[in-house]
NULO-227315 format. One record per residue (C-alpha): x, y, z. Coordinates in Angstrom, 1 decimal, decimal comma, always signed. Each point is the difference from the previous one (the first is absolute). Layout:
% residues N
X|Y|Z
...
***
This chain:
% residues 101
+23,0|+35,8|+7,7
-2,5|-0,9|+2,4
-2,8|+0,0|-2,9
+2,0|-2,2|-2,0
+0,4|-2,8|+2,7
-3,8|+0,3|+0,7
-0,8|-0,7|-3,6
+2,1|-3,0|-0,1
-1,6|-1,2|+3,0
-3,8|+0,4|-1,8
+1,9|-1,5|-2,6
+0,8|-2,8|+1,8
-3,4|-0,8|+1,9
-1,6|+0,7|-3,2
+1,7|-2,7|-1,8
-0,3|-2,2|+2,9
-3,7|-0,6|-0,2
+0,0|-0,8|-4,1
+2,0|-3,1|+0,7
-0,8|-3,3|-1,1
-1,4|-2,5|+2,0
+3,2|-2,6|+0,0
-1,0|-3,8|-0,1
+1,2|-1,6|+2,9
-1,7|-3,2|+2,4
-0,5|+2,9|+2,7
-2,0|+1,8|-2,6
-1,7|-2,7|-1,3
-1,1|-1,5|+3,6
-2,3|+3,3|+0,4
-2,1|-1,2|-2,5
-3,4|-1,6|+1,3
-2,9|-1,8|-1,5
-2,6|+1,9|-1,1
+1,8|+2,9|-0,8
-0,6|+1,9|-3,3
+2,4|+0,0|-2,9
+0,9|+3,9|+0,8
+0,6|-0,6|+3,4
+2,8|-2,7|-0,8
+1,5|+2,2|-3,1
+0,2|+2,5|+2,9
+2,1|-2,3|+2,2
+1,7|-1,6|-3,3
+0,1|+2,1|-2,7
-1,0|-0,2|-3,4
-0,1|-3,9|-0,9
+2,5|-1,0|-3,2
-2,7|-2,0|-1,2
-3,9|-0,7|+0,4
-1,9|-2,2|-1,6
-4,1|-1,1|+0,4
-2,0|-2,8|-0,9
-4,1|-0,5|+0,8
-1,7|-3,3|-0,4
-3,7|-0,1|-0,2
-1,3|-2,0|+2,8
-3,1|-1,5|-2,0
-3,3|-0,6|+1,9
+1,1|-1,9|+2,8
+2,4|+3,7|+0,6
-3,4|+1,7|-0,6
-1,7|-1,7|+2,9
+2,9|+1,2|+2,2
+0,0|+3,3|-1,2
+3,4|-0,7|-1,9
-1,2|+0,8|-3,9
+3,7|+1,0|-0,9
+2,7|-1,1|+2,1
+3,1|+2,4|-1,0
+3,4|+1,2|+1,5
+3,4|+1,5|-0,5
+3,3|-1,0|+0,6
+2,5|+2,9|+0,6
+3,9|-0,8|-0,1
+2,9|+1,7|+1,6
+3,2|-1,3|-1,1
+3,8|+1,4|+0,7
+2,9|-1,9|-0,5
-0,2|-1,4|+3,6
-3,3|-0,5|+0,5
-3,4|-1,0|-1,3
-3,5|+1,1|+1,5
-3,4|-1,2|-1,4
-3,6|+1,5|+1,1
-3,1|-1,7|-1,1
-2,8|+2,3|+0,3
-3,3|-1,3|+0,0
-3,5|+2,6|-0,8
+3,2|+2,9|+0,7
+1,4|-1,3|+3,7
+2,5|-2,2|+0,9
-0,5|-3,7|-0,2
+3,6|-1,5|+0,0
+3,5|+0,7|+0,0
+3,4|-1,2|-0,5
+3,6|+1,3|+0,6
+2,9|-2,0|-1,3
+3,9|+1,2|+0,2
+1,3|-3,2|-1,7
+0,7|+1,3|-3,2
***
């Protein structure tokens, strides 16, 4: 009996660390600039939607060091809530958080 009770408690922990990151403002507030788009998936989850876009920078860009200018936007939306990540060269640039569905 005493087995049986252990296993359900492995059982337990185990399942305890596979689960998903839940979107909430508490969550969402531990994100920082200039971190990396795995680092926020880890605090976040898996986005519901990403997209990217690059713009080429032309030779003004070039004398900057800026020959392709590209990002991606990465989307967490529930039916409460609404998160959006720009990421700019793979960090954090901006945010936004919106519950006004």
């Amino acid at each position: 009996m005493l087995a049986y009770f252990r296993n359900i408690l492995i059982l337990v922990i185990l399942l305890g660390g596979c689960a998903t990151p839940r979107l909430d403002y508490t969550s969402f507030a531990k994100v920082e600039k200039g971190m990396t788009e795995q680092e926020v998936i880890k605090i976040l989850g898996e986005p519901t939607k990403v997209t990217g876009g690059s713009v080429d920078a032309g030779t003004i860009g070039t004398l900057f060091g800026l020959d392709n200018l590209s990002g991606t936007t990465m989307s967490w939306i529930t039916n409460e809530v609404k998160a959006n990540i720009l990421f700019f060269k793979g960090k954090v640039k901006t945010k936004s958080y919106s519950n006004q569905f």
